[in-house]
C-alpha positions in Angstrom: -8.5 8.6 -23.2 -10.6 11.5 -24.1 -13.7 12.3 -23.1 -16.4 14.7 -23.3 -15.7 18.2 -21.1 -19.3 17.5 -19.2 -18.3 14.2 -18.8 -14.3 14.6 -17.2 -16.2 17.3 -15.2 -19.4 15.3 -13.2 -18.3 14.0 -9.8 -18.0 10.9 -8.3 -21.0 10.0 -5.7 -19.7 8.1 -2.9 -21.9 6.9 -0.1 -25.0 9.4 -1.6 -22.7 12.1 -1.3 -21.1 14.3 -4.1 -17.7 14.7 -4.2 -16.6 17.8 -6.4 -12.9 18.4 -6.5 -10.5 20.8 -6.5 -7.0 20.0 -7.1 -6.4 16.8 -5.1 -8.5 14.1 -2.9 -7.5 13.6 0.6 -8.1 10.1 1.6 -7.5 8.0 4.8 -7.8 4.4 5.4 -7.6 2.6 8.5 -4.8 0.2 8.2 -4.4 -3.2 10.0 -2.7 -3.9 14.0 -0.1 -5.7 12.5 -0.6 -8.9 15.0 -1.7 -11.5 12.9 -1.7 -12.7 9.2 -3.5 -10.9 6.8 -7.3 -12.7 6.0 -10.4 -12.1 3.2 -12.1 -9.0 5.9 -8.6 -7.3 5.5 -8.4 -8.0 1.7 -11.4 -6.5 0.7 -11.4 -2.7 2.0 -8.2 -2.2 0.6 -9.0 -3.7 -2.7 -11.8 -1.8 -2.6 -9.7 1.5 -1.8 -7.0 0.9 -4.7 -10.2 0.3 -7.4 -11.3 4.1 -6.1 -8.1 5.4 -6.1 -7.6 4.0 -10.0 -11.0 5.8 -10.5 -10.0 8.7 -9.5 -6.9 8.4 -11.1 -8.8 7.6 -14.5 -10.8 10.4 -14.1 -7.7 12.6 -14.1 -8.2 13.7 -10.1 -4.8 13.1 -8.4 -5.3 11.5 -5.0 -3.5 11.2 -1.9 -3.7 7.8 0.2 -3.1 7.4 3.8 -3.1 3.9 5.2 -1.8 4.5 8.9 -0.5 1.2 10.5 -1.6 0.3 14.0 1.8 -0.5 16.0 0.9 0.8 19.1 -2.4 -1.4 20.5 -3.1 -3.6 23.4 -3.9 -6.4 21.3 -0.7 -5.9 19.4 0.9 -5.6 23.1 -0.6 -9.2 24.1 0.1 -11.5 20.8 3.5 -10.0 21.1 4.2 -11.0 25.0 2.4 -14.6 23.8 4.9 -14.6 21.4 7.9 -13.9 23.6 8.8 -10.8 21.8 9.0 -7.3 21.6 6.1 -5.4 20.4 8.2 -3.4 17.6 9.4 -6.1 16.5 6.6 -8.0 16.2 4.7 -5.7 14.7 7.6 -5.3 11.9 7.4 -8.6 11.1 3.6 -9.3 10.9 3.8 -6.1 8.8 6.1 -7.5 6.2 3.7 -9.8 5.5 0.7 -8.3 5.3 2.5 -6.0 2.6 3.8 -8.8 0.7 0.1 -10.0 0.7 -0.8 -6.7 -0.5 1.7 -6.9 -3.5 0.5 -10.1 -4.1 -2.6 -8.5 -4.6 -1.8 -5.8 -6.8 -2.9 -3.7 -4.3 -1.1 -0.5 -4.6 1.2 0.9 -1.6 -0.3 4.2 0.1 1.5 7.7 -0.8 1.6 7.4 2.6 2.0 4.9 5.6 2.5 6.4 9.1 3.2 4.1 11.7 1.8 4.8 15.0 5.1 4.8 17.3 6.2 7.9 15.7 3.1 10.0 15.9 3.0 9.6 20.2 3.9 12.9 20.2 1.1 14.1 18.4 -1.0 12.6 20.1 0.3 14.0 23.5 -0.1 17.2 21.4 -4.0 16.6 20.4 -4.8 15.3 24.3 -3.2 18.3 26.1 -5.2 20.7 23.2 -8.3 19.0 24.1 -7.7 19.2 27.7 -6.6 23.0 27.7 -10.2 23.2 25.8 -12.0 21.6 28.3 -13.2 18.5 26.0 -11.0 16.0 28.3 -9.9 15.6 31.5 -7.1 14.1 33.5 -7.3 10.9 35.9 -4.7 8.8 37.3 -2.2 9.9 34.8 -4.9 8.8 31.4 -6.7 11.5 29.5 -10.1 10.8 28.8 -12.3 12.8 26.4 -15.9 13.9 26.7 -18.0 11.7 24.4 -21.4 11.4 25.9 -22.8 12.8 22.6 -20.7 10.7 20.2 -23.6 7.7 20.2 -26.2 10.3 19.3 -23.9 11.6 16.6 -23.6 8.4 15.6 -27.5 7.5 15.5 -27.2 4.5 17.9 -29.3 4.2 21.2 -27.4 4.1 24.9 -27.5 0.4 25.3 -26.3 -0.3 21.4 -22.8 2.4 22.1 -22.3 0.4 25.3 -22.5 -3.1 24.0 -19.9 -1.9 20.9 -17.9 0.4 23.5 -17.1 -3.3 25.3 -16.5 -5.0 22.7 -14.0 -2.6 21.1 -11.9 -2.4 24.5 -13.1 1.1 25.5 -14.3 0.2 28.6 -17.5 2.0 29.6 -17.5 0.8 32.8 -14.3 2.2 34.0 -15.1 3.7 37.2 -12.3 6.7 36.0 -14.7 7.9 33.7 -17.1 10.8 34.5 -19.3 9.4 31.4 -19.5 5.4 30.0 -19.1 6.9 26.7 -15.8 9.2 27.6 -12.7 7.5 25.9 -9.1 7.1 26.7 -7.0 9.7 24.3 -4.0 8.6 26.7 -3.6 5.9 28.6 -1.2 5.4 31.8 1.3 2.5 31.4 2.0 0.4 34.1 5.3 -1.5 35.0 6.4 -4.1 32.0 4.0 -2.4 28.7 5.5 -0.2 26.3 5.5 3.8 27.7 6.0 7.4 26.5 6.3 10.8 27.9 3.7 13.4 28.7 2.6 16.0 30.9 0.2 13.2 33.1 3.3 10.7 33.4 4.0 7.5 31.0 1.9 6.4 28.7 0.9 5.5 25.6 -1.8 6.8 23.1 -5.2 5.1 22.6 -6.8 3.6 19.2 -8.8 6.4 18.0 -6.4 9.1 18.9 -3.7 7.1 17.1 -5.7 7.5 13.8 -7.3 11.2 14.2 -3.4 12.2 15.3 -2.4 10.5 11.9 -4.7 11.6 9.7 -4.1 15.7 10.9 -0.6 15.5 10.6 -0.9 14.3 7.2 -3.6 15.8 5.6 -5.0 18.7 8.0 -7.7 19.3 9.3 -10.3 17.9 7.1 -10.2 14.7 5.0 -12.3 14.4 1.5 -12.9 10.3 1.9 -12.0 8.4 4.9 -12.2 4.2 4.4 -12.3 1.0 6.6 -14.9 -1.4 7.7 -18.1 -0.9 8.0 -17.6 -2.8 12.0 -15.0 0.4 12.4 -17.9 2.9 12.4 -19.2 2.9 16.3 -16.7 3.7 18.1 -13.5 3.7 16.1 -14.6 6.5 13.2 -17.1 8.3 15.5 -14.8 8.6 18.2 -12.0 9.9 15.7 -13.8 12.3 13.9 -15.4 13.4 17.1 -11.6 14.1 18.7 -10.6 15.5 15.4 -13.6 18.1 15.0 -13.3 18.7 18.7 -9.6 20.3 18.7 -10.4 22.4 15.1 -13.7 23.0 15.0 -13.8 22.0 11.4 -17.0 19.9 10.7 -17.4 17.2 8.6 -13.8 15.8 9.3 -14.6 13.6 6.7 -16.8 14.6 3.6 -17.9 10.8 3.3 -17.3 7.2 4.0 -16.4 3.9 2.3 -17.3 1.9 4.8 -16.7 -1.5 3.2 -18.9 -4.6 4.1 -18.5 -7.2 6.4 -17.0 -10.8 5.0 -18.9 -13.4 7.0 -17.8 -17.2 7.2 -20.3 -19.6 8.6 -22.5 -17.0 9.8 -20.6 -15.2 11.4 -17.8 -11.6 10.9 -14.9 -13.0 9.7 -12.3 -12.7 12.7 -9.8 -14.7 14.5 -11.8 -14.3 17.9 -14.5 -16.2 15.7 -11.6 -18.6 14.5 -13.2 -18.4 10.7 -10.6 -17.1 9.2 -10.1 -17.2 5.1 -6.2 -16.4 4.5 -5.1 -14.6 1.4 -2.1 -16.6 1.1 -4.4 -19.5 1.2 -6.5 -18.1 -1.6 -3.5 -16.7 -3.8 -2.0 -20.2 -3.9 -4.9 -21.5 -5.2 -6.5 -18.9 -7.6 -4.9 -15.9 -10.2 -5.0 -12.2 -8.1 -7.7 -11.1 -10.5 -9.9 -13.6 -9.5 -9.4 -12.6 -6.1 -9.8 -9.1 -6.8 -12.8 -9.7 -9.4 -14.7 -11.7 -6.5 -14.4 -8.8 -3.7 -15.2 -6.1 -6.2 -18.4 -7.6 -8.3 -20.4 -6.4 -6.1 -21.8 -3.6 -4.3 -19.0 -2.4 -1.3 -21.5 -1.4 1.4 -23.4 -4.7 1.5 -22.3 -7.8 3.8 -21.6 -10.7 2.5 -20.9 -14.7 3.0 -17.5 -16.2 1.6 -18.1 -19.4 -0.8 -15.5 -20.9 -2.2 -17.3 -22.3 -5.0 -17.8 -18.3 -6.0 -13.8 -18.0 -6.9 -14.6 -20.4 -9.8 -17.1 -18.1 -10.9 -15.0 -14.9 -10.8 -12.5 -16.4 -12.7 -14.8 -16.9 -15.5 -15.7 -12.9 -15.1 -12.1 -12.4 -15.5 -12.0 -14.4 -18.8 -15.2 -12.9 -20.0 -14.2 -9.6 -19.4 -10.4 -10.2 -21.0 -12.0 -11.5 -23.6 -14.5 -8.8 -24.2 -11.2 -6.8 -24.0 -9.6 -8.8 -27.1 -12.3 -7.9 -29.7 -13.4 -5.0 -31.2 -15.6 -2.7 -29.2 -19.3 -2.5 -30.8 -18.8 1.1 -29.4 -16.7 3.4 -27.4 -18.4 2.6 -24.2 -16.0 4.0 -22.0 -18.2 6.8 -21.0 -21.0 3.9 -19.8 -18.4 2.1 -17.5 -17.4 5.3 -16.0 -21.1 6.3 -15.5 -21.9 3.1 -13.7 -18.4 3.5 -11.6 -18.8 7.2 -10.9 -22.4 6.2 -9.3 -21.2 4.8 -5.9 -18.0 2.4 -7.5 -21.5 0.3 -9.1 -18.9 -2.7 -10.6 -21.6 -5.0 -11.3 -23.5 -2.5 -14.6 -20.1 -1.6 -15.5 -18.9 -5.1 -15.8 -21.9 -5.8 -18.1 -21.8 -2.9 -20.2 -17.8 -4.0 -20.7 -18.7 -7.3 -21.2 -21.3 -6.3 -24.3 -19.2 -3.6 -25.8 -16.1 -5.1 -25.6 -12.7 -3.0 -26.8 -12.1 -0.2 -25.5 -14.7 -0.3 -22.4 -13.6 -3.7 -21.0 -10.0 -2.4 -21.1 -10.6 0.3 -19.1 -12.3 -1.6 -16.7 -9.5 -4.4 -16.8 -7.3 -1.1 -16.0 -10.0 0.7 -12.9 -10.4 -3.3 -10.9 -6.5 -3.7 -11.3 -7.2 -6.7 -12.9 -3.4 -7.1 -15.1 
């Protein structure tokens, strides 16, 4: 495809931000703890992430995905005991299937995948960094690092970061803490859970460490997008940009966000805890990929929003209408129109209709950008 200079040249708005490039994008996304089958809240930011990778792609700007997985977590730790197995193992196998649920999905596999076992020692490395810099402390063998400001940063009040802190596992009450809002970079192990080396004794690395150690090893100090949830922003993404900007001193860690919105069922976030669950196996045996895909991505990906079943039906009539827009003639190029309305903040919904009335050319490439064959 060929389009006007001006036009391969404007850059994509994400999130209100302009992203110019140079050479290529840099982007992280926070993978899944692989403990449990994969559901519709897992589905959709990485749907999401491969339709702005294809963008990007289209728009001749080569692109770098990180999608770490999550192997080392105290949740991970506790299905696995339930389950009368080891953690690695566990984790392998949950992980099999999520990626088969991915393929299923056309989503497509990260240029890269680190796995949190083997990045303990960078982790060891970013704590004893921090601690020689006087951001983080030692206490009974765990390494804690000094986040009172992080819920400022992150434009939430005291008792808002304290209520999230809890229900993320970061205990702010822990009585080892000189501040609620300091957070575990290492953790002490105790007799029968999974430990490593370091300098404070055996341990193992905590959550948001795992992914700022990630994320630096692979792609430096500084990250052009950085994806997940939007529940991941307080305290998982302030907390690791926050360690990451701490050690280098290089601010913004990431340039912007896709932080995708929450799927609710009944009311409520979609989450085992809540036991609402929608499973993608569930939904692929019962409906083609690209309806799937069409009903995550026909809308806008910062809002919230309710699964309805009865909304497949209707997505799989997009998918027609828009293959069959493909089919004919095109009443114009278009192609420049459904980039437009893509390259302002990944806006599916105007570029669905302008491929839907031009047809040819336009709907292909936007059959092409949602993955849709």
């Amino acid at each position: 495809m060929t389009l006007a200079l001006d036009e391969q040249l404007r850059p994509l708005r994400l999130a209100g931000t302009a992203l110019p490039t140079v050479g290529k994008v840099r982007m992280y996304v926070c993978g899944v703890t692989p403990y449990d089958v994969t559901h519709l809240g897992h589905a959709a930011t990485y749907i999401w992430v491969d339709v702005l990778t294809r963008l990007l792609r289209q728009l001749g700007t080569d692109v770098e995905v990180c999608r770490n997985v999550t192997d080392v977590d105290d949740v991970l730790l506790d299905a696995a005991r339930r389950a009368g197995a080891s953690y690695d193992a566990f984790a392998a196998v949950q992980q099999f299937h999520f990626e088969q649920d991915m393929a299923a999905l056309g989503v497509r596999p990260p240029t890269h995948e680190p796995r949190a076992h083997n990045f303990v020692r960078n982790v060891v490395s970013l704590a004893a960094g921090l601690v020689d810099a006087g951001k983080a402390y030692v206490r009974n063998g765990s390494v804690y690092f000094r986040g009172a400001d992080v819920p400022v940063r992150a434009g939430l009040s005291a008792d808002e970061a304290r209520q999230l802190a809890a229900e993320f596992n970061d205990e702010p009450d822990d009585p080892a803490k000189e501040n609620p809002f300091d957070v575990a970079i290492w953790r002490a192990s105790g007799e029968g859970v999974p430990a490593w080396p370091s300098p404070w004794g055996p341990g193992r690395p905590g959550w948001h460490a795992e992914c700022a150690a990630m994320a630096m090893t692979v792609f430096g100090p500084a990250l052009d997008i950085h994806a997940g949830g939007a529940d991941l922003r307080f305290p998982h993404h302030a907390y690791e940009a926050a360690l990451a900007e701490a050690l280098t001193g290089v601010r913004p860690f990431a340039r912007t966000w896709l932080r995708v919105g929450m799927v609710h069922h009944g009311g409520r976030k979609m989450a085992k805890s809540a036991g609402n669950l929608v499973l993608v196996s569930d939904l692929l045996a019962a409906h083609p990929a690209a309806a799937l895909r069409m009903y995550v991505v026909h809308r806008r990906w910062p809002q919230p929003w309710e699964f309805d079943a009865r909304e497949l039906q209707r997505a799989e009539a997009d998918v027609d209408a828009l293959f069959t827009a493909a089919a004919r003639p095109g009443r114009s190029d278009g192609r420049e129109a459904v980039l437009a309305a893509l390259r302002d903040d990944l806006d599916v919904p105007t570029a669905f209709q302008v491929a839907v009335d031009e047809g040819g050319a336009a709907a292909r490439l936007l059959v092409d950008v949602l993955g849709l064959r």
